[in-house]
C-alpha positions in Angstrom: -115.4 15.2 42.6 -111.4 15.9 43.4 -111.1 11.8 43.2 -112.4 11.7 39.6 -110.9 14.8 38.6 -107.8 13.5 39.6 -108.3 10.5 37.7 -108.7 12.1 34.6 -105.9 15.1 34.9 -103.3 12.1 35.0 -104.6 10.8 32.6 -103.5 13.6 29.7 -102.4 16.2 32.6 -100.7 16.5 35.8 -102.9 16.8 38.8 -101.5 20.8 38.7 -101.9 21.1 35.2 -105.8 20.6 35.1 -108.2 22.5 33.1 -109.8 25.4 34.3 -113.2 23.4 33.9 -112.2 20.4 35.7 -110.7 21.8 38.7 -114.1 24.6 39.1 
């Protein structure tokens, strides 16, 4: 889910900064 994904980027990553196995 973008949502929860989002969620956890922020909190160690910006939302652009995401791991490639997060944002896939």
């Amino acid at each position: 889910d973008e949502e929860a994904n989002q969620m956890l980027s922020r909190s160690y990553r910006p939302h652009w900064a995401t791991p490639v196995g997060s944002n896939a």
